[in-house]
Structures are given as structure tokens and as C-alpha cells.
C-alpha positions as a Markdown table, in Angstrom:
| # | Residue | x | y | z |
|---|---|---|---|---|
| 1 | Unk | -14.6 | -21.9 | -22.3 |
| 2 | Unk | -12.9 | -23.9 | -19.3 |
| 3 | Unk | -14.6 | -25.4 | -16.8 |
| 4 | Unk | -14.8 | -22.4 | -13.2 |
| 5 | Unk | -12.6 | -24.1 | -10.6 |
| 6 | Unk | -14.1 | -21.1 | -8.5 |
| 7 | Unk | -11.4 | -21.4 | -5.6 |
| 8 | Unk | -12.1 | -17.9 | -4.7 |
| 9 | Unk | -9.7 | -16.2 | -2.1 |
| 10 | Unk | -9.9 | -12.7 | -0.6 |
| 11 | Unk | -6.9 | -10.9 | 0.6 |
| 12 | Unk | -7.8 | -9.4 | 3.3 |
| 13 | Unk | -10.6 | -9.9 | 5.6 |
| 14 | Unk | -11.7 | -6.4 | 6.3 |
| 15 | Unk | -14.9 | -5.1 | 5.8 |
| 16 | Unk | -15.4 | -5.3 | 1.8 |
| 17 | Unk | -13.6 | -8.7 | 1.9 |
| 18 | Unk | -16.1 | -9.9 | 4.1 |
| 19 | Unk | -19.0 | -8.6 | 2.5 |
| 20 | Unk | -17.9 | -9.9 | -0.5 |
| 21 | Unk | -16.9 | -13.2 | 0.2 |
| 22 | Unk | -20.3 | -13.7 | 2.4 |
| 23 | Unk | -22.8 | -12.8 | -0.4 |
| 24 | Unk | -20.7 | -15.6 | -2.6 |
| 25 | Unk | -20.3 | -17.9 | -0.2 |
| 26 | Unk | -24.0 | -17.6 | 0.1 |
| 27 | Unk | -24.4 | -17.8 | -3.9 |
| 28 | Unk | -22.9 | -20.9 | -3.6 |
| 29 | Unk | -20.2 | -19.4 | -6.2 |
| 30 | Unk | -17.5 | -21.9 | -5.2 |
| 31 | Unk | -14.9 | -22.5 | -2.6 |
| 32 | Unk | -14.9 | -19.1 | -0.2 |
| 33 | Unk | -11.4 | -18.2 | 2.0 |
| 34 | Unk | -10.7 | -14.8 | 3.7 |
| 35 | Unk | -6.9 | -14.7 | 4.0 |
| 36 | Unk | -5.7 | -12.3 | 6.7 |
| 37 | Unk | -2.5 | -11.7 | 8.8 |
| 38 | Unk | -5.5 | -10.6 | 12.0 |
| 39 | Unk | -5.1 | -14.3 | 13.8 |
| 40 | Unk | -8.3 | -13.1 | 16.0 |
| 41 | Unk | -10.4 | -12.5 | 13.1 |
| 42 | Unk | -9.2 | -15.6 | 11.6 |
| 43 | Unk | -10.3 | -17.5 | 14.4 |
| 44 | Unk | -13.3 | -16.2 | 15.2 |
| 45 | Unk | -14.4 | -16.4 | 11.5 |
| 46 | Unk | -13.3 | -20.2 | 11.6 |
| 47 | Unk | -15.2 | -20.7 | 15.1 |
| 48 | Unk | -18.1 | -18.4 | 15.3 |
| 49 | Unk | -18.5 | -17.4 | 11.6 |
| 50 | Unk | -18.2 | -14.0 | 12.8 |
| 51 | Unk | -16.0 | -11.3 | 12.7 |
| 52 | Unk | -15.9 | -9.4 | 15.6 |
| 53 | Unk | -13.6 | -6.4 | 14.0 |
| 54 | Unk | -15.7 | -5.4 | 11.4 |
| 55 | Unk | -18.6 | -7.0 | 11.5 |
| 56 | Unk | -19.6 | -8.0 | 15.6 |
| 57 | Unk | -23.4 | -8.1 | 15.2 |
| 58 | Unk | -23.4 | -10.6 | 11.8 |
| 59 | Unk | -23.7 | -13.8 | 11.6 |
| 60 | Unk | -21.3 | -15.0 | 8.5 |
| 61 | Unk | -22.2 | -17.7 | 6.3 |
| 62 | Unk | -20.6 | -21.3 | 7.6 |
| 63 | Unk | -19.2 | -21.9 | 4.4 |
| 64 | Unk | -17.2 | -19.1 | 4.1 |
| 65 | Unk | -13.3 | -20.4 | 5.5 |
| 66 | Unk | -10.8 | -18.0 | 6.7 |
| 67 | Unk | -7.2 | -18.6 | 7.4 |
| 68 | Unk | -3.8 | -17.2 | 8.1 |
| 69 | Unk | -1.6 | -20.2 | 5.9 |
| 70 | Unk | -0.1 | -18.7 | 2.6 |
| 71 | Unk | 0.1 | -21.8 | 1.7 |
| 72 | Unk | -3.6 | -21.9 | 0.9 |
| 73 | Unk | -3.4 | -19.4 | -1.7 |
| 74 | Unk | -1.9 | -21.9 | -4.0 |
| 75 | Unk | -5.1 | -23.4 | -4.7 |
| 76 | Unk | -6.6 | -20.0 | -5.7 |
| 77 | Unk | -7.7 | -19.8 | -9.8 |
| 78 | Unk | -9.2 | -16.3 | -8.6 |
| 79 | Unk | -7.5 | -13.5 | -6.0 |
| 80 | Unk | -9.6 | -10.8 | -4.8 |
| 81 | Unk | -6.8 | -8.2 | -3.7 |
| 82 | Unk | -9.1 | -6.6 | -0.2 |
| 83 | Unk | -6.0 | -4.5 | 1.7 |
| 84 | Unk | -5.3 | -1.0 | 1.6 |
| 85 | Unk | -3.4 | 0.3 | -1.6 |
| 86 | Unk | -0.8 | 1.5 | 0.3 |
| 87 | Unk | 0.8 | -2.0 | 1.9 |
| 88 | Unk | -0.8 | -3.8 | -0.9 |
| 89 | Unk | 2.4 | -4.2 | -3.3 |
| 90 | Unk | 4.7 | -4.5 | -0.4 |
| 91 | Unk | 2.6 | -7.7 | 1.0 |
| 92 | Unk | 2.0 | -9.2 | -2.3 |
| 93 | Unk | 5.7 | -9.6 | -2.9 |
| 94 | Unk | 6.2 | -11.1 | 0.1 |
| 95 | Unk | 3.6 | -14.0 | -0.6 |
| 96 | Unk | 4.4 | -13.9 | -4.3 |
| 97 | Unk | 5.8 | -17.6 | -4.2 |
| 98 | Unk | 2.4 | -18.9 | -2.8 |
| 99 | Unk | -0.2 | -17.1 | -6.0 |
| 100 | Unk | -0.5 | -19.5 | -8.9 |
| 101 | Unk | 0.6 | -17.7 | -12.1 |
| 102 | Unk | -2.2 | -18.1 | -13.6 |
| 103 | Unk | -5.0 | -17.1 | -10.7 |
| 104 | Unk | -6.5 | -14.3 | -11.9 |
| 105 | Unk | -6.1 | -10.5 | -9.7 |
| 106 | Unk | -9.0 | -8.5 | -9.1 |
| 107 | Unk | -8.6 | -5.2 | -7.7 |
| 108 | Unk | -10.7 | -4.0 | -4.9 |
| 109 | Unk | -8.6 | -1.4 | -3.4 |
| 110 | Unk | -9.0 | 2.4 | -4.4 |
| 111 | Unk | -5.6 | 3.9 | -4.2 |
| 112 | Unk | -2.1 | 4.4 | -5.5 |
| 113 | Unk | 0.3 | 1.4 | -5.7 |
| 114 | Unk | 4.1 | 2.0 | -5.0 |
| 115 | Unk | 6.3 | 5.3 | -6.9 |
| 116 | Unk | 2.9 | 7.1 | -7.9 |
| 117 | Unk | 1.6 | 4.1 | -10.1 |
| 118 | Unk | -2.0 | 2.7 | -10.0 |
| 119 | Unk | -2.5 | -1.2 | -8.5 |
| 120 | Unk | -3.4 | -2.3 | -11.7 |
| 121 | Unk | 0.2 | -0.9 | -13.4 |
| 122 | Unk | 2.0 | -2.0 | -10.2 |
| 123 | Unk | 0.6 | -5.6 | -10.7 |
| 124 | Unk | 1.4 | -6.0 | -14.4 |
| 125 | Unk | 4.9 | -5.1 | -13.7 |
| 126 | Unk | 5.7 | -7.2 | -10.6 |
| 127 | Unk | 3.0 | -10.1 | -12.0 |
| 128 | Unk | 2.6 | -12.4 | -14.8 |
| 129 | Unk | -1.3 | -13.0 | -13.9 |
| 130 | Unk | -4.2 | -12.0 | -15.4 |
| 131 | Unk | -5.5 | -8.9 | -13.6 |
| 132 | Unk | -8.9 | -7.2 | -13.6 |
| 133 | Unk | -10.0 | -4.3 | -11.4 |
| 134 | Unk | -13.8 | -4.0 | -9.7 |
| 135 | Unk | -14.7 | -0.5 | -8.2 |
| 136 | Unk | -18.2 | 1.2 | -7.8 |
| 137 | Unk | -20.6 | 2.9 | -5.1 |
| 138 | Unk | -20.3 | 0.6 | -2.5 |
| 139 | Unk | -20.3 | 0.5 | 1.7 |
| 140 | Unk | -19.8 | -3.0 | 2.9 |
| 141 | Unk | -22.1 | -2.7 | 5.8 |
| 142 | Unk | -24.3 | -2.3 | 2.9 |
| 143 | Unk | -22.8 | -5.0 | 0.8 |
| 144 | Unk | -23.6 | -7.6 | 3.6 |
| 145 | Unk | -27.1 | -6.7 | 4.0 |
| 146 | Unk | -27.7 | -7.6 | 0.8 |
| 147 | Unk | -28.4 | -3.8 | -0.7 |
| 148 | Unk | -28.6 | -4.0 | -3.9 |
| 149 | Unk | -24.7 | -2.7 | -5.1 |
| 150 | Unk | -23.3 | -1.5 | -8.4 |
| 151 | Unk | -19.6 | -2.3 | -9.3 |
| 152 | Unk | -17.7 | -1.9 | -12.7 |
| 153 | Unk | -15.2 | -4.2 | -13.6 |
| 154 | Unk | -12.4 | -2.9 | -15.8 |
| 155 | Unk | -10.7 | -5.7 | -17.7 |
| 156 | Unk | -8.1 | -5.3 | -21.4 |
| 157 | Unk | -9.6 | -7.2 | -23.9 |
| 158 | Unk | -6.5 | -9.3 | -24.8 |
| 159 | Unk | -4.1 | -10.5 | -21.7 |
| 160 | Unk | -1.1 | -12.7 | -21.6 |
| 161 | Unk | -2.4 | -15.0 | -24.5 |
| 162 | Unk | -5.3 | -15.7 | -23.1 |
| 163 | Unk | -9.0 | -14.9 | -24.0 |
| 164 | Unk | -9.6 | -12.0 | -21.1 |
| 165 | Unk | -13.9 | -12.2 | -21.8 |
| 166 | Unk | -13.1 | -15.7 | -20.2 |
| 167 | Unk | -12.4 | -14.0 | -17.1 |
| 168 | Unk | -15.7 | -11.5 | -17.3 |
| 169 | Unk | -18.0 | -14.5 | -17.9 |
| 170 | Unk | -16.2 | -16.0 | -14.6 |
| 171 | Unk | -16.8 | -13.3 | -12.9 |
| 172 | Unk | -20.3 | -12.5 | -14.2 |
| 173 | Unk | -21.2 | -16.0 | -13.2 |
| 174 | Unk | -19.7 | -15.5 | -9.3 |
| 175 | Unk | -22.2 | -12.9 | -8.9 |
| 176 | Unk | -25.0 | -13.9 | -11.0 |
| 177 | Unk | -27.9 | -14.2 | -8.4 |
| 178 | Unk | -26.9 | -11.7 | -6.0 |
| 179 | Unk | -27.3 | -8.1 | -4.7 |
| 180 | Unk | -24.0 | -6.8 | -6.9 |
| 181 | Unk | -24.9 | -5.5 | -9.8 |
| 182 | Unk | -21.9 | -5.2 | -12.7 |
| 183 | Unk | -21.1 | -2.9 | -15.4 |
| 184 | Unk | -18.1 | -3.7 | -18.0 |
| 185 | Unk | -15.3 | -1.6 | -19.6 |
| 186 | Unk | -11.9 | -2.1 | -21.2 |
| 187 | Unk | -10.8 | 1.1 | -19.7 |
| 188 | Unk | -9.4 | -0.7 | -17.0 |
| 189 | Unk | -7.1 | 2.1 | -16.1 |
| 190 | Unk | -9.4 | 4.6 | -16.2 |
| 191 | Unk | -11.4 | 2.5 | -14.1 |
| 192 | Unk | -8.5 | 2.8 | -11.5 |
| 193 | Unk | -7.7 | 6.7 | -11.9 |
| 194 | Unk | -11.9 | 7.3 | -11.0 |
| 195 | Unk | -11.8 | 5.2 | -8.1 |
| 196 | Unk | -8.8 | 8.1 | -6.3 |
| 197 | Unk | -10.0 | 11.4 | -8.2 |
| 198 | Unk | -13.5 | 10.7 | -6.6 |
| 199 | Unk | -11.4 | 10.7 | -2.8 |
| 200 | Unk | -10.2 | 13.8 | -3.4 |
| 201 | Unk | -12.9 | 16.0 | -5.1 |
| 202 | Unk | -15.5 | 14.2 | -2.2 |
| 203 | Unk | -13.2 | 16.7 | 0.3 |
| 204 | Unk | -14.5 | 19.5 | -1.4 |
| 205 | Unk | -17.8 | 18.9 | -0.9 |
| 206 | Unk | -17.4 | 17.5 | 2.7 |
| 207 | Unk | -15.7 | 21.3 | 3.4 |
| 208 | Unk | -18.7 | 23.4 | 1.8 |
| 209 | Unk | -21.3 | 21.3 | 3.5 |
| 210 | Unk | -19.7 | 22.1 | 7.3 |
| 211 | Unk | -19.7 | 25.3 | 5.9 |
| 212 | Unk | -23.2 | 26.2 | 4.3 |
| 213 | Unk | -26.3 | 23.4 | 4.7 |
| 214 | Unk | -27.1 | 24.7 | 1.1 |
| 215 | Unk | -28.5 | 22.0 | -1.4 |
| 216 | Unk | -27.9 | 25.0 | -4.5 |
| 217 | Unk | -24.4 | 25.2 | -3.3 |
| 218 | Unk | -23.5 | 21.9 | -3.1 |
| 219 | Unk | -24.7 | 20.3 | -6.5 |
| 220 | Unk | -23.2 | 23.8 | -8.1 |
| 221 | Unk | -20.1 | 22.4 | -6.4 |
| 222 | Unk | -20.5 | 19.0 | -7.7 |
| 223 | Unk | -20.9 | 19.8 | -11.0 |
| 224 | Unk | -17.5 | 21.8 | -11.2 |
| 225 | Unk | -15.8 | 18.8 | -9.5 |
| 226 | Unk | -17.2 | 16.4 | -11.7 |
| 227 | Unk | -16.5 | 18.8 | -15.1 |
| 228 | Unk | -12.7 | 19.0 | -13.6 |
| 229 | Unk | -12.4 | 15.3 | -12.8 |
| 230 | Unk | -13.8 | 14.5 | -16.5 |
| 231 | Unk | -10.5 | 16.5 | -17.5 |
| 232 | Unk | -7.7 | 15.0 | -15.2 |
| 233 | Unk | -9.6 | 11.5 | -16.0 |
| 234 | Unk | -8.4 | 12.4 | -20.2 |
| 235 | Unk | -5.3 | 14.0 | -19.0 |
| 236 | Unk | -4.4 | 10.4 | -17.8 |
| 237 | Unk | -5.8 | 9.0 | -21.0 |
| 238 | Unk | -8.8 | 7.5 | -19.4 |
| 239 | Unk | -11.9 | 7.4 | -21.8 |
| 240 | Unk | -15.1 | 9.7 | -20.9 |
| 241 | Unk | -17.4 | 7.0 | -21.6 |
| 242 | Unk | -16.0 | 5.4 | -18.4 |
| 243 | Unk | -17.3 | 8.6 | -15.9 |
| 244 | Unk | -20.7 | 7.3 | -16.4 |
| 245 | Unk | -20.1 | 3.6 | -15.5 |
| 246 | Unk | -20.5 | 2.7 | -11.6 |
| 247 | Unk | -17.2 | 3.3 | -10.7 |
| 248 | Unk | -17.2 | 7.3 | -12.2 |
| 249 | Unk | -20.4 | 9.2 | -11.3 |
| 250 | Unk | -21.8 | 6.6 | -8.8 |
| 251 | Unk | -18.9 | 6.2 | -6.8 |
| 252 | Unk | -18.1 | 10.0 | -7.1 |
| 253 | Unk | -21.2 | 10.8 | -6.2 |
| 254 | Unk | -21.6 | 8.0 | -2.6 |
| 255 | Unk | -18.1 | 9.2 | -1.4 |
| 256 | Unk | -18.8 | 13.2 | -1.9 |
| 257 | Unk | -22.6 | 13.1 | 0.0 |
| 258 | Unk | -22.3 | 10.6 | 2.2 |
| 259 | Unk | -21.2 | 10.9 | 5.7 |
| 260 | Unk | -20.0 | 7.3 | 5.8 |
| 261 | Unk | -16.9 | 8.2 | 3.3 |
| 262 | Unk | -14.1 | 8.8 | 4.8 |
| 263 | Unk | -13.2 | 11.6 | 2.5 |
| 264 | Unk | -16.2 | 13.6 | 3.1 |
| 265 | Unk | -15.5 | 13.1 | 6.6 |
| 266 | Unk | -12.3 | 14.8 | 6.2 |
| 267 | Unk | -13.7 | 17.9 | 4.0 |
| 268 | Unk | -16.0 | 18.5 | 6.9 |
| 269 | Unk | -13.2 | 18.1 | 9.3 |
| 270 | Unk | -11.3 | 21.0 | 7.3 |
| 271 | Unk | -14.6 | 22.9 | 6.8 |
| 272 | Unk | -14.8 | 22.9 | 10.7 |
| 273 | Unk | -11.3 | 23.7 | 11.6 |
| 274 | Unk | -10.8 | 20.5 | 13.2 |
| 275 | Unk | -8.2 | 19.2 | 10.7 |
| 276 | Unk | -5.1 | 18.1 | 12.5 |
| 277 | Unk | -1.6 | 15.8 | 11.6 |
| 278 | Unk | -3.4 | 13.7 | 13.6 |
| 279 | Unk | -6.9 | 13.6 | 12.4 |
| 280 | Unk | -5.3 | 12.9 | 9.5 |
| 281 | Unk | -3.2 | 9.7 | 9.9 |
| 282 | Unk | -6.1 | 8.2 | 12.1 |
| 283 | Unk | -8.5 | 8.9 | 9.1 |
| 284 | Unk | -6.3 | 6.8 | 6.7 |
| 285 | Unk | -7.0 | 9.5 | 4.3 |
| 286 | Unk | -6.4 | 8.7 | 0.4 |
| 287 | Unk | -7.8 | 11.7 | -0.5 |
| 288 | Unk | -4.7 | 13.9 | 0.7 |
| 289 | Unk | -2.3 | 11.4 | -0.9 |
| 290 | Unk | -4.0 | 11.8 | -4.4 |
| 291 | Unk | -4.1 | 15.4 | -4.4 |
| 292 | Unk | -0.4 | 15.2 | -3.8 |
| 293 | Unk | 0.9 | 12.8 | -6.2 |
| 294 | Unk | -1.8 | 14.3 | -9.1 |
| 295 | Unk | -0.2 | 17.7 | -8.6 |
| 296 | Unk | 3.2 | 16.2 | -8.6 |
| 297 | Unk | 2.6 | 14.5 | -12.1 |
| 298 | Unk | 0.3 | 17.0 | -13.8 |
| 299 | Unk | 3.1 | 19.8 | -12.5 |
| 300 | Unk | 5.7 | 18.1 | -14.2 |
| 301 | Unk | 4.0 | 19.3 | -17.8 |
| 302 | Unk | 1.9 | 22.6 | -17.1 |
| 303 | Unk | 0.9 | 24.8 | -14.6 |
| 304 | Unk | -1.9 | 23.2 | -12.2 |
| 305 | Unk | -3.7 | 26.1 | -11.1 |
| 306 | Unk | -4.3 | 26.8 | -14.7 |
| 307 | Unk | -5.9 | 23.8 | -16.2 |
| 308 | Unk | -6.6 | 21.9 | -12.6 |
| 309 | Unk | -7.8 | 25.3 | -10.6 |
| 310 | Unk | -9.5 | 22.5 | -7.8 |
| 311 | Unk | -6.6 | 20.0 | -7.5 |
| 312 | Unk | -4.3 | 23.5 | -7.2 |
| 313 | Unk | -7.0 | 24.5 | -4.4 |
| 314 | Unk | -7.0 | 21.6 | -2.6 |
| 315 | Unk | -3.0 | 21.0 | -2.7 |
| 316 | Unk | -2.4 | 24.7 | -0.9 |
| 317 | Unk | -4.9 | 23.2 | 2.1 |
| 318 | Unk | -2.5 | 20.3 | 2.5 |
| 319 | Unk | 0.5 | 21.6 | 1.8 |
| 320 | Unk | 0.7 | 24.7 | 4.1 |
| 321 | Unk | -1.2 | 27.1 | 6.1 |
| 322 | Unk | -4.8 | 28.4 | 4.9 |
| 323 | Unk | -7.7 | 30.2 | 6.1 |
| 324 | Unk | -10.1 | 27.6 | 5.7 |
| 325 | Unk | -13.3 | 30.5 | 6.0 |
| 326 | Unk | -13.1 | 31.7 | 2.3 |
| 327 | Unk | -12.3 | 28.6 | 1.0 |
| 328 | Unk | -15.9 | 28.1 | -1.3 |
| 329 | Unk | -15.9 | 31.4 | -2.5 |
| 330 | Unk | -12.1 | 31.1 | -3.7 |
| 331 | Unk | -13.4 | 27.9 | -5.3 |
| 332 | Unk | -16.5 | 29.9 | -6.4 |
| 333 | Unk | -14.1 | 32.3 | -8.5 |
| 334 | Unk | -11.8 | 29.9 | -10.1 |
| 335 | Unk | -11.8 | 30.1 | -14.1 |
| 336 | Unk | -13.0 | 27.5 | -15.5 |
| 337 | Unk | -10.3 | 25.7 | -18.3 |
| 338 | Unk | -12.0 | 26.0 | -22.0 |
């Protein structure tokens, strides 16, 4: 295997960016830059090792660089991809002419790309690089602190010529010695599809808990999201194996109970009768997108409500009036797909 350059850059200098560049910047794991488009975070990281958007009250490691110059991604031989899913294909055309062919992509954001595609088909289209995607249970604020953190990366065994277990042992050796824990699969698109399905189905339980403080309830609840997830999951030829990695049952299972996931948040927003337009673009909520575009595809071969009775459930709340108040025994009664 070739030497590890480790010129490790992060996209993106939000909250998981930072987290995650800190801990390997404190590993010692190479060369450490945040790249953001914020110029105040930039410049606070640069000359108080802190950022004062995300992370006010933490001191960040001195070694770890940030910087707005694109042209400082052309020393990368690794890109962590940290921004939203939803500008994340538009802004990486625009640097395109500053990423190395060769840097290797890995995947932090949990979303869809651009026309209904996951980052990871987005990328392969648009980019001849090596890509990879890393996705598990994980706050940042937790991440920082050093909390012990499980992620799952989801790699192909065979890309562009090149021997892609060369790219797990980099990453392996990033990390070895820290608080994140990894688990492996070649099911790198089913990897992708776990990290959105668990936005959606953690409304469900976020709308049942503002509802009923039941602990029966809710892990009866859990355990017909999770049977219905496994089935969308194959539908979208992911492999089952994968639900019980980090990213599938972990992840699922942080975002749905919770009150730090965003989604959740939003169930018990609906649950409430506080859910607004409004709530909802401030929320930046990728749950509600998902549930859109996995009716719109699934629709386009059978009937939803027939082999999908949640994703069915949960598209009516979004897409038009709905008495809220009998919404958990509607999902109570559903049949359940053989």
C-alpha cells in the first residue's frame, strides 16, 4: 500500500466538520483544514481556535487550520464532504476545478443529492474520484467531547482501478486511537438510503411521544417503523445485513428518541399542533423531503399505502390537511405487508 499523505480537508465547518476534524487533528492523523464560505468562522478558528457559531464555549485544537481559499483544496488526497445534502452538489461543481482527481470523497451528509439521487450516485456521476460514505449515531456536541461514537463506512470493493480496501485502511488508520468507533460494508448505497429513511420514520415517533408519554407505545411504534424501513431499505436494493451496522439501527434509533434530532423535534412539533410552513423551513427538515421523494419513486411501481402503509401516513401529513389527534391509532390499524 502507498504511503498516507493524510492532507485531510473538511468541507464545511459546521458542527460535524468540526468535531471531526478536532478529534484528528488531536490524533495527530495528518494535515487538518476546515474549508468554509462563513469568513467569521474562518477567522476566528484561525485566530482563537474557536468557533463561535457552533462551538462558542470550546477550545479547538491549534493544529487544526481553517480557511476560505479553494485553492487549498488542491492539496487534499482525502475530502470530507460536511454541508447540507441539499447545496452540496451545486457547491461542489462550482469548486470542481480545485479537488484533485484522485482525493478520495467521503460522505458525511444524510440527505438527497440533486433530481431524487443519493450523494453517493450524484458524485459518481459528476466525479471521477474515489468516493466512500461514513454515517452512524452521532451528535457533534458529543463528537467533540470525546463520547465514544459509532460510524459505518460504506465503501464498493473495486473503484476506478484502484484497490478501494486501500482507502478503508486510510481511513481506519485516521481514526485509530480516538473516540470513533467504525464498522465496514460494501453496501455503500444502502448505507446512504438508512441514513434518510431513519429522518423520516424518527417523525413518527417524535408525533406519538407529544402525544402519549407511553414507553409500550413507543417501542411498539418502533418496531413497525423499523420492520417497514427494513422493506423500503430492499425495495431500493440495499442489503438487510446493513440495518444492523451503525448507520441502520443505531442511527435509527439516536434520531427517533432523542430530543436533540431534528426530526423528532418535528414529530413532536406535529404531535402538538404546532407545525407550521414556517416551523418547517427554519427546522431544515430532511425528514419531509424524504417522505416526498420515497412516495414519488416507490408510487411510480405500486400502490404506497399498500406495501409502505407508514411512508403513505406520513405523506397525507405533509401534503395536505390532517387531524393530527388520531394520527397513532390510524397508524395502530394499518395492515401490515406479508
Amino acid at each position: 500500500m502507498t504511503s498516507l499523505k493524510n492532507h485531510i480537508t473538511f468541507i464545511g465547518a459546521g458542527s460535524i466538520g468540526t468535531a471531526l476534524g478536532n478529534i484528528l487533528a488531536e490524533n495527530q492523523s495528518g494535515d487538518i483544514l476546515l474549508h468554509s464560505v462563513e469568513t467569521q468562522v474562518v477567522d476566528a478558528i484561525r485566530d482563537h481556535h474557536v468557533n463561535t457559531k457552533y462551538f462558542p464555549t470550546l477550545h479547538l485544537h491549534p493544529e487544526l487550520k481553517a480557511t476560505c481559499d479553494d485553492h487549498l483544496l488542491e492539496s487534499s488526497d482525502v475530502l470530507f464532504l460536511a454541508i447540507p445534502s441539499v447545496v452540496m452538489m451545486d457547491y461542489l461543481k462550482k469548486i470542481r476545478k480545485f479537488i484533485p482527481d484522485d482525493a478520495l470523497l467521503v460522505n458525511l451528509a444524510k440527505g438527497f443529492g440533486a433530481e431524487q439521487k443519493t450523494i453517493i450516485q450524484c458524485l459518481k456521476e459528476e466525479f471521477p474520484n474515489p468516493v466512500c460514505t461514513l454515517k452512524g449515531p452521532s451528535f457533534a456536541r458529543e463528537i467533540i467531547n470525546r463520547m465514544p461514537t459509532g460510524f459505518t463506512l460504506g465503501y464498493r470493493a473495486q473503484e476506478s482501478g484502484k484497490s478501494t480496501p486501500d482507502h478503508v485502511a486510510r481511513i481506519k488508520t485516521m481514526f485509530k486511537g480516538t473516540n470513533i468507533h467504525l464498522d465496514f460494508t460494501t453496501d455503500i448505497e444502502g448505507v446512504e438510503i438508512l441514513s434518510i429513511l431513519k429522518n423520516m420514520y424518527a417523525v413518527i415517533l417524535g408525533i406519538a411521544d407529544a402525544q402519549f408519554n407511553s414507553a409500550n407505545l413507543r417501542f411498539l411504534l418502533l418496531t413497525k417503523a423499523f420492520r417497514e424501513m427494513r422493506r423500503v431499505l430492499l425495495y431500493f436494493n440495499g442489503r438487510e445485513d446493513t440495518l444492523f451496522n451503525y448507520c441502520g439501527y443505531g442511527d435509527f434509533a439516536l434520531t427517533s428518541l432523542n430530543d436533540l434530532s431534528r426530526n423528532r423535534t418535528l414529530g413532536l412539533l406535529i404531535g402538538k399542533g404546532f407545525f407550521t410552513e414556517h416551523v418547517s423551513h427554519e427546522l431544515v427538515l430532511e425528514g419531509k423531503t424524504a417522505v416526498n421523494i420515497f412516495y414519488s419513486e416507490i408510487s411510480k411501481k405500486m400502490v404506497v399505502e399498500e406495501h409502505f402503509p407508514i411512508v403513505a401516513e406520513l405523506y397525507r401529513i405533509f401534503s395536505s390537511k390532517y387531524d393530527i389527534s388520531g394520527f397513532v391509532e390510524r397508524i395502530l390499524n394499518l395492515p401490515e405487508p406479508d
